[in-house]
Structure formats: C-alpha cells, structure tokens
C-alpha positions as CSV (number, residue, x, y, z in Angstrom):
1,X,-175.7,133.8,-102.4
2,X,-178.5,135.2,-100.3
3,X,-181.9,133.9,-100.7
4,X,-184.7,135.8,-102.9
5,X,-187.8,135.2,-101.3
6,X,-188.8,135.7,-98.2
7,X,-188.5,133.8,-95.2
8,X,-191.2,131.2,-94.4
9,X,-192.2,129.2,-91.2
10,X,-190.2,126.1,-90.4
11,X,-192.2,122.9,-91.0
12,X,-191.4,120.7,-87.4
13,X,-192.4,117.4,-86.3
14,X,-195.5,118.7,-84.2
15,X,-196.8,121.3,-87.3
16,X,-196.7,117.5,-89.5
17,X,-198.6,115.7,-86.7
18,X,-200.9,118.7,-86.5
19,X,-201.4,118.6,-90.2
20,X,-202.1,114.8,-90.5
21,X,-205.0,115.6,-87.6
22,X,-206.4,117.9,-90.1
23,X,-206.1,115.4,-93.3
24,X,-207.8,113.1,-90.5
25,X,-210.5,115.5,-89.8
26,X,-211.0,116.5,-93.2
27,X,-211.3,112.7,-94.1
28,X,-214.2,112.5,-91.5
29,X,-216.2,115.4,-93.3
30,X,-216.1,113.8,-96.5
31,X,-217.1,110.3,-94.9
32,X,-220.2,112.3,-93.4
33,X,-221.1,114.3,-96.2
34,X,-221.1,110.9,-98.5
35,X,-223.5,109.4,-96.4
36,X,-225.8,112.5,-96.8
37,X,-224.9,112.9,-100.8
38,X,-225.7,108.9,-101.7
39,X,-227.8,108.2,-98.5
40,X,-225.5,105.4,-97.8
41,X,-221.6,105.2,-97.3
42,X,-220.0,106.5,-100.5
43,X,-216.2,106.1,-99.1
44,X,-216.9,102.6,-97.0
45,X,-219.7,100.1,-97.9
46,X,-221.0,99.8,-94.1
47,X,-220.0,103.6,-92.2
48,X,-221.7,105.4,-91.6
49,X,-225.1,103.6,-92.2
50,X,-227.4,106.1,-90.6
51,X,-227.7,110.2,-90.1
52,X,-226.7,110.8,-87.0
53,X,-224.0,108.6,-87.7
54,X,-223.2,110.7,-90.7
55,X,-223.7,113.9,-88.3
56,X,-221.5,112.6,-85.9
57,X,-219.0,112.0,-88.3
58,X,-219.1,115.1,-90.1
59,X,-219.2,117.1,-86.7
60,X,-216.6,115.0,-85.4
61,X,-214.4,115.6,-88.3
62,X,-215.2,119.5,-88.6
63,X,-214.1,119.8,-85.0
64,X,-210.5,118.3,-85.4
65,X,-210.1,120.4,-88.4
66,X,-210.6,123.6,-86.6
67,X,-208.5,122.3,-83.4
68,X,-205.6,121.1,-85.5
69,X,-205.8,124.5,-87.7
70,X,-205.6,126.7,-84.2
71,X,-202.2,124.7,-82.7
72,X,-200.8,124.9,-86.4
73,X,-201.3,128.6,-86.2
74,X,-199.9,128.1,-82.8
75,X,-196.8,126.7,-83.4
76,X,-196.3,129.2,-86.0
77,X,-196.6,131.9,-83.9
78,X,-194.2,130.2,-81.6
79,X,-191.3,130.9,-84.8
80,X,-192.8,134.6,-84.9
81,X,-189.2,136.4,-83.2
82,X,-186.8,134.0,-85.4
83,X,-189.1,135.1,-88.8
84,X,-189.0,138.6,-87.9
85,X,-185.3,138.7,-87.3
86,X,-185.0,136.7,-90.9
87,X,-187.3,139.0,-92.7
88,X,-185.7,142.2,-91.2
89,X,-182.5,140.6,-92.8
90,X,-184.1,139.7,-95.8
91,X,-186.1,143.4,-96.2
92,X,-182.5,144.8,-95.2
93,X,-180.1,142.7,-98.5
94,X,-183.1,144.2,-100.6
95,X,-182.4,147.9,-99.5
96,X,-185.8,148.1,-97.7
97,X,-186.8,149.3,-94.4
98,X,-188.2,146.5,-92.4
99,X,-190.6,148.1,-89.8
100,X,-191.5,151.5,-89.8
101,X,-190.0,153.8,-87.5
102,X,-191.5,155.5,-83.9
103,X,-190.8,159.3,-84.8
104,X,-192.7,158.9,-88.0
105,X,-195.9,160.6,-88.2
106,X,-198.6,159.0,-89.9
C-alpha cells in the first residue's frame, strides 16, 4: 500500500549533529537570559556571574542557533531532486498534477 501523506526530508547523521548544535545554542540563550532575568545564574550556581558574561553567552548561543538552522536548511536542500521526484509520485497515486505545465497561460 502506498503511502498517504506526503513525502518528507530524510533525517541523516549530519541534520542530527546539526540539530544538537542548535539544542546547544539554544541552551546558551537560556543560560544568558537567566543571568539577566535573576541577576545571577539561574541554570548553574557560578556561570555566568557577570553581564557581559551573560552577553557573551546569549550572543554566543544566538549565533550557533542561526548557523546550525542555515546547514540544516542546507542539507535539506541537498534532498530537494529525490523529494520532488517522491512528491511528483505521490501527487501522481492521488490523480493530481504535480507541477504545472509550460504552455499554460497564467
């Protein structure tokens, strides 16, 4: 039996690494903004145990999110040919058209 939903992205060893970089990075953020909620570390009794500190960690942890995100995305896009074939096949079992014909006007 065919499958009823549509095709998603595969989940590979470097998209998991990626996406523990972004727990990490996320976990910075919160360690930062503790220190700026409580004015001392919420998360760990001794870190950070001044603002720029807390800055740095928040910074810190804001940039790995947004690095880790952008080669997520990347490696996803890397699938982008193999998803398109499997949602062409999928749109095609429902009796759908999967991308819009050239002589079409619109």
């Amino acid at each position: 039996m065919l499958s009823q939903r549509p095709p998603r992205p595969r989940l590979t060893l470097r998209i998991a690494a990626f996406a523990l970089a972004d727990v990490f990075g996320l976990s910075c953020v919160g360690i930062g903004a503790s220190w700026f909620a409580q004015g001392k570390g919420a998360i760990f009794a001794n870190f950070p145990t001044s603002t720029a500190e807390a800055v740095a960690c928040a910074a810190g942890g804001t940039a790995v999110m947004f690095w880790a995100a952008a080669r997520i995305l990347g490696e996803i896009a890397k699938q982008a040919p193999e998803l398109q074939a499997k949602y062409d096949t999928y749109l095609a079992n429902r009796g759908e058209s999967g991308r819009p014909s050239a002589d079409k006007d619109n």
